[in-house]
PAVOLO-231441 format. One line per field, with one value per atom (N, C-alpha, C): residue number from 1; z, y, x. Coordinates in pm, whole numbers. Atoms other than C-alpha are relative to their C-alpha. Layout:
N
i <- [NUM,...];
w <- [Z,...];
v <- [Y,...];
u <- [X,...];
END
This chain:
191
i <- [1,1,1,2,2,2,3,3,3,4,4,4,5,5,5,6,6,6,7,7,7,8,8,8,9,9,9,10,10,10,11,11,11,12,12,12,13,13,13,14,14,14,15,15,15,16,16,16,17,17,17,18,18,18,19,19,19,20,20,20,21,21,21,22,22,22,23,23,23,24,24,24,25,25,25,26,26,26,27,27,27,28,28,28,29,29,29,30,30,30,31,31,31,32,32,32,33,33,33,34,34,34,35,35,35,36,36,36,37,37,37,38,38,38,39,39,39,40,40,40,41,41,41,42,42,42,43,43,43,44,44,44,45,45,45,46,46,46,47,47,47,48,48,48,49,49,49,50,50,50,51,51,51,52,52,52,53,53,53,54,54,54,55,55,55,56,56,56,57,57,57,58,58,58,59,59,59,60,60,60,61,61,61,62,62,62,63,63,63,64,64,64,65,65,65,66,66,66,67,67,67,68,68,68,69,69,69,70,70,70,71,71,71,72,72,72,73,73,73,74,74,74,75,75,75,76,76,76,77,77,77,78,78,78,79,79,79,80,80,80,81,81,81,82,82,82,83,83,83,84,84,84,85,85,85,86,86,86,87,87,87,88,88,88,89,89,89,90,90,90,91,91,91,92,92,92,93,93,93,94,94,94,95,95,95,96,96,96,97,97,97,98,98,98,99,99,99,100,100,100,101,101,101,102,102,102,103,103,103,104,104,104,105,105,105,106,106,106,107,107,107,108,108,108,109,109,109,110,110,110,111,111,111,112,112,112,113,113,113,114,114,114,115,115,115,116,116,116,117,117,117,118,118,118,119,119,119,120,120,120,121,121,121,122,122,122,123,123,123,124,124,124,125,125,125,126,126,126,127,127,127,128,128,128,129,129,129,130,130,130,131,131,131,132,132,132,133,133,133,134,134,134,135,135,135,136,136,136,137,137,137,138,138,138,139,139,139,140,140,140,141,141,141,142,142,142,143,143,143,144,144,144,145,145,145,146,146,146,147,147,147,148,148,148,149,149,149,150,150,150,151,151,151,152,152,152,153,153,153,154,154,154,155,155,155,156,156,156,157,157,157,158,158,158,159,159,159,160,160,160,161,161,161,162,162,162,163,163,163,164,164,164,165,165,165,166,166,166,167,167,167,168,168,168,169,169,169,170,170,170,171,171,171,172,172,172,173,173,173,174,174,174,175,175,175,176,176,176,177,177,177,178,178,178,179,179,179,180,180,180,181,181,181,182,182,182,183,183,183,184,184,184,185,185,185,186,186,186,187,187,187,188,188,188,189,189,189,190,190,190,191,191,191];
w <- [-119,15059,-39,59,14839,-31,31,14696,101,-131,15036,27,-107,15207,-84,81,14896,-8,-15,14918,111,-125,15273,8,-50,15254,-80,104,14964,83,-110,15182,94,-163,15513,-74,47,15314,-35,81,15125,125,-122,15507,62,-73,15629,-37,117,15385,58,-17,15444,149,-132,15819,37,13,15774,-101,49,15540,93,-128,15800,87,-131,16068,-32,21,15856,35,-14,15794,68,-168,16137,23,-95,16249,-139,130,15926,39,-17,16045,129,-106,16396,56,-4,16358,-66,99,16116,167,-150,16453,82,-136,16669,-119,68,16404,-4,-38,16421,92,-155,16769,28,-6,16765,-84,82,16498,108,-91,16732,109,-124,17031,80,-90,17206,54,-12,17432,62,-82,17634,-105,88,17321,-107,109,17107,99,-60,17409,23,24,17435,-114,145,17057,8,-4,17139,44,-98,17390,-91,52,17144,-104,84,16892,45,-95,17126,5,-35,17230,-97,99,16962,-125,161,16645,-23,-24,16768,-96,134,16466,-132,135,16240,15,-24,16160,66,-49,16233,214,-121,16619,24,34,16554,-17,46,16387,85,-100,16665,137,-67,16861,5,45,16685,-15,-17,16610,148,-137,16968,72,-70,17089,-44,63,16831,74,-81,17030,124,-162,17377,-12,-5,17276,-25,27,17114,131,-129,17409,114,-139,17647,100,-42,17754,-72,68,17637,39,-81,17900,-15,17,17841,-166,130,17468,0,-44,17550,56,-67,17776,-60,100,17516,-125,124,17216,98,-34,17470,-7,41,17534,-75,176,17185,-54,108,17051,-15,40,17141,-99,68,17014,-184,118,16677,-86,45,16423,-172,166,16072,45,10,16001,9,69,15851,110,-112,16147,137,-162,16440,-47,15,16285,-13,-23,16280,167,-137,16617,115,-106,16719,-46,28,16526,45,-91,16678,117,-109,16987,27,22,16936,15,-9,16828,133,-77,17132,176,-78,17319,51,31,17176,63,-9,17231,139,-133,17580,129,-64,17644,-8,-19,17623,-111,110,17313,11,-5,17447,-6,11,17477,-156,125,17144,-64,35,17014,-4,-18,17142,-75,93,16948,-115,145,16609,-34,37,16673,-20,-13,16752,-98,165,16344,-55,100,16159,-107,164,15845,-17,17,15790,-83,129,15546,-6,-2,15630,8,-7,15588,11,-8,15526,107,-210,15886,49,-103,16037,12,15,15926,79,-1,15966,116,-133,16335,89,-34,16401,-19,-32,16305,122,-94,16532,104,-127,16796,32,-47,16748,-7,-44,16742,154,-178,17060,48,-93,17197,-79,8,17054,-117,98,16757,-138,135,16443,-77,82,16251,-49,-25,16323,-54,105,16227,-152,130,15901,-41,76,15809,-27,-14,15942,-148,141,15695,-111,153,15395,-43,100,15415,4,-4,15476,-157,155,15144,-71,87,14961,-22,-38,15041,-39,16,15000,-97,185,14688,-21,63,14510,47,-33,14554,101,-116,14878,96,-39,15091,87,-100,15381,-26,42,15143,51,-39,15207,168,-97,15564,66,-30,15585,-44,58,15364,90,-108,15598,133,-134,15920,-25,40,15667,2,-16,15648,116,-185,16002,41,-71,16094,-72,29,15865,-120,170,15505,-135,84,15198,-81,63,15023,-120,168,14654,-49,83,14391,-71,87,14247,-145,185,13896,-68,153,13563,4,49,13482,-113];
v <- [-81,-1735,143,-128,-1436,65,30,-1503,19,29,-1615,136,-127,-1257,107,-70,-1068,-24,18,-1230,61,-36,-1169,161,-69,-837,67,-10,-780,-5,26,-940,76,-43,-786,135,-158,-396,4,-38,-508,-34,48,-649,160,-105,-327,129,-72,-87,-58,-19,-297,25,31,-286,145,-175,142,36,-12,119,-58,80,-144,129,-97,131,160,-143,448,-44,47,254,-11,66,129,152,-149,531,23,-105,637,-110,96,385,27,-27,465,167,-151,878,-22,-9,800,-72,19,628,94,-101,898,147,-73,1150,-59,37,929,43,-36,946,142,-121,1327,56,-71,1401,-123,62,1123,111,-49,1336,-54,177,1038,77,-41,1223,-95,89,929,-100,76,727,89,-81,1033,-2,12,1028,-91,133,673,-23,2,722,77,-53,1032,-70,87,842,-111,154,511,107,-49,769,89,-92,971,-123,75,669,-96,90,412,56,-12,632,136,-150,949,16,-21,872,57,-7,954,141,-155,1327,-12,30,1149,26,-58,1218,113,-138,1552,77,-9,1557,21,58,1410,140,-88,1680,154,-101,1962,-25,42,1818,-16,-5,1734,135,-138,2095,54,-80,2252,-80,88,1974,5,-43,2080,133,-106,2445,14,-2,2368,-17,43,2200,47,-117,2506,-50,32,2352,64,-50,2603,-40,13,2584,-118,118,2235,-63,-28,2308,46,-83,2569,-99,79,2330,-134,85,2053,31,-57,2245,19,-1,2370,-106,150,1980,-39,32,1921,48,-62,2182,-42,36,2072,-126,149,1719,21,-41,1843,20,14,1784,87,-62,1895,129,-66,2241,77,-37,2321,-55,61,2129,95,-80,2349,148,-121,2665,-37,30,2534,-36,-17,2451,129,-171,2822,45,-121,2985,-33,62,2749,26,-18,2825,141,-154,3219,6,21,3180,-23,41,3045,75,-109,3278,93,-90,3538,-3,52,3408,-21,34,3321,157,-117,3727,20,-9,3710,22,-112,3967,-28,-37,3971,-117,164,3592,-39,69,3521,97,-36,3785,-35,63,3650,-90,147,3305,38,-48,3485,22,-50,3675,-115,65,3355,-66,39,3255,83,-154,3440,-12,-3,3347,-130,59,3210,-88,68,2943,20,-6,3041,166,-189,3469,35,-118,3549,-68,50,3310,138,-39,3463,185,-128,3868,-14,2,3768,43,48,3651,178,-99,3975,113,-122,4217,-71,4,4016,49,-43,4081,170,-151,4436,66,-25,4475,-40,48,4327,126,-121,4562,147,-147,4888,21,-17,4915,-6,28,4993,44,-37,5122,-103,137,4799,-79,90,4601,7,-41,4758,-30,49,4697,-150,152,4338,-13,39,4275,18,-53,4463,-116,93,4222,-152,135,3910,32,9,3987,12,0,4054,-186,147,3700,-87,83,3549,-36,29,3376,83,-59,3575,-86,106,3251,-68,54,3191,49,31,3054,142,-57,3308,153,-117,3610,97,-75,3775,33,-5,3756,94,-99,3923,122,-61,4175,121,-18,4254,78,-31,4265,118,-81,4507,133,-134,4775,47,-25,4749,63,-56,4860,101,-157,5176,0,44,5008,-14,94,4926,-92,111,4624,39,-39,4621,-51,79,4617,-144,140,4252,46,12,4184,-13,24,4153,-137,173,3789,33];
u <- [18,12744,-37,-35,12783,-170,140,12426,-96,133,12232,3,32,12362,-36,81,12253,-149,95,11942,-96,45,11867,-4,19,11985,-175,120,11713,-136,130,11431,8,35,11514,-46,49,11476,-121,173,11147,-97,112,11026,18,-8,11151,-92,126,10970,-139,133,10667,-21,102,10638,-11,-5,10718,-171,135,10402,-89,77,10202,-25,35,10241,10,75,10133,-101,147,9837,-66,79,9745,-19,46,9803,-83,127,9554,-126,113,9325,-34,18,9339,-48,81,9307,-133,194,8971,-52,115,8837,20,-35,8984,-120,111,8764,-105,101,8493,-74,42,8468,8,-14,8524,-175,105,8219,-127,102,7996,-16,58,8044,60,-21,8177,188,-91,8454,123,-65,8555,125,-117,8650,86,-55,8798,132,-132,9086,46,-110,9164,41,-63,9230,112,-147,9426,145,-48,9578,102,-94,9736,37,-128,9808,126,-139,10045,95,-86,10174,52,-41,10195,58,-66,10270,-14,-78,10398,152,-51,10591,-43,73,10368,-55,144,10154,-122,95,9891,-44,-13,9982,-5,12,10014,-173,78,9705,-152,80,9497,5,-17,9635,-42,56,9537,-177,131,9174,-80,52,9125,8,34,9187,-89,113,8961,-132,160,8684,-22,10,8774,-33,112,8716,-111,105,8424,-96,75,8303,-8,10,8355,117,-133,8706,131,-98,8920,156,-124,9192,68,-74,9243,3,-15,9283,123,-87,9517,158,-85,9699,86,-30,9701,78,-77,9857,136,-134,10141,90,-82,10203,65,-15,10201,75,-90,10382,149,-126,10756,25,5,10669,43,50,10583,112,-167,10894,-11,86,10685,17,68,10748,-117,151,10441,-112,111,10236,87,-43,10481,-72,60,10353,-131,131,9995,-2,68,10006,15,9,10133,-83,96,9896,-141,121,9604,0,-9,9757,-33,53,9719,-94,152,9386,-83,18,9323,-19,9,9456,-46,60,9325,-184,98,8989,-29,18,9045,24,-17,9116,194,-147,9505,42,-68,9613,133,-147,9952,48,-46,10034,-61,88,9850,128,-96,10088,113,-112,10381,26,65,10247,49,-47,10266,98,-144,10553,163,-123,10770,-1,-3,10694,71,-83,10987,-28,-1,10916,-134,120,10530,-21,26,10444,-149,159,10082,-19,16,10131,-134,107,9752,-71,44,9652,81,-142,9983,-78,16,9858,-142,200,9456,19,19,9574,72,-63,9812,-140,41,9517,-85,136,9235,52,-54,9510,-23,-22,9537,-103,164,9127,34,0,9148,64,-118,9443,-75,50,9217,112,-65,9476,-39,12,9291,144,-74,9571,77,-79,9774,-84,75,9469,2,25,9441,130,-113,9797,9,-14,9792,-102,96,9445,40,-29,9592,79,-154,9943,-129,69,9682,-89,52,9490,93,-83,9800,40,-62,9914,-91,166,9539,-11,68,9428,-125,133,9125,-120,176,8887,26,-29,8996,-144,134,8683,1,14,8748,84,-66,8872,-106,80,8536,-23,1,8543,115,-123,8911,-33,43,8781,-132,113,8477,95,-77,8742,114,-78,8953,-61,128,8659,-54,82,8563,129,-89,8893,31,-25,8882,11,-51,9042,-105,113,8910,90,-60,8986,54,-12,9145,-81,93,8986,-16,-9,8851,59,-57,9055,-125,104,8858,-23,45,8728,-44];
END
């Protein structure tokens, strides 16, 4: 007896394990069609994708994921508001760290963009402690361009290059938004 229920328990853990692997897979198989359908164009089927991954495997990042991707495709598509509207949804859901502060600082962005400095602010400010500092600073000066605040910009840019890698794709661009607001960048190191 001792044997059989050692056995069983053995099997039921390695069935259990696989059906926790089974249903990453299905959601990594199901966001690549929900990106599919996002880089087609194809809006009808990019939300019945959103749609089964909300619902079926809102366990997974991959829900998350879908969520964030699909707003960046409703602003694109001159649907800000229901970008806007979609990240709020989203955001309590959201259990990852590192994916709840991506969807405030997407949400900022957003904001910001949509004319609302002070709500996009708010966004940033409710990150106490950033795992993304040179987004989190970038996003604090665009705010305070907006609100007529060079001085504020220029601080924000300075702490966002401090934080920045050197060969970071979008160092030159911060750099650019650091000079426009009055600064100058540091100097590049030696190679």
């Amino acid at each position: 007896t001792g044997i059989a229920m050692g056995l069983a328990l053995v099997f039921g853990w390695q069935w259990w394990q696989g059906k926790g692997v089974r249903h990453q897979e299905e959601a990594a198989t199901q966001y690549q069609a929900f990106v599919d359908a996002i880089d087609a164009k194809d809006a009808g089927k990019a939300k019945a994708f959103a749609a089964l991954l909300s619902d079926k495997y809102a366990d997974t990042p991959y829900s998350s994921l879908a969520v964030l991707r699909n707003a960046a495709f409703l602003n694109a598509n001159g649907k800000p508001d229901e970008a806007v509207k979609l990240l709020q949804a989203g955001q309590s859901k959201v259990k990852d760290p590192e994916l709840a502060e991506m969807f405030t600082l997407r949400l900022a962005r957003l904001l910001l963009i949509a004319g609302k400095p002070g709500d996009a602010l708010k966004q940033v400010d409710s990150v106490a402690k950033p795992r993304f500092p040179a987004i989190a600073n970038e996003l604090r000066g665009d705010i305070a361009i907006a609100q007529g605040k060079r001085d504020e910009a220029r601080k924000a840019y300075q702490m966002a290059l401090t934080t920045l890698d050197q060969a970071a794709p979008t160092r030159n661009l911060l750099e650019l938004k650091l000079i426009d607001a009055g600064g100058q960048p540091p100097a590049k190191p030696e190679t």
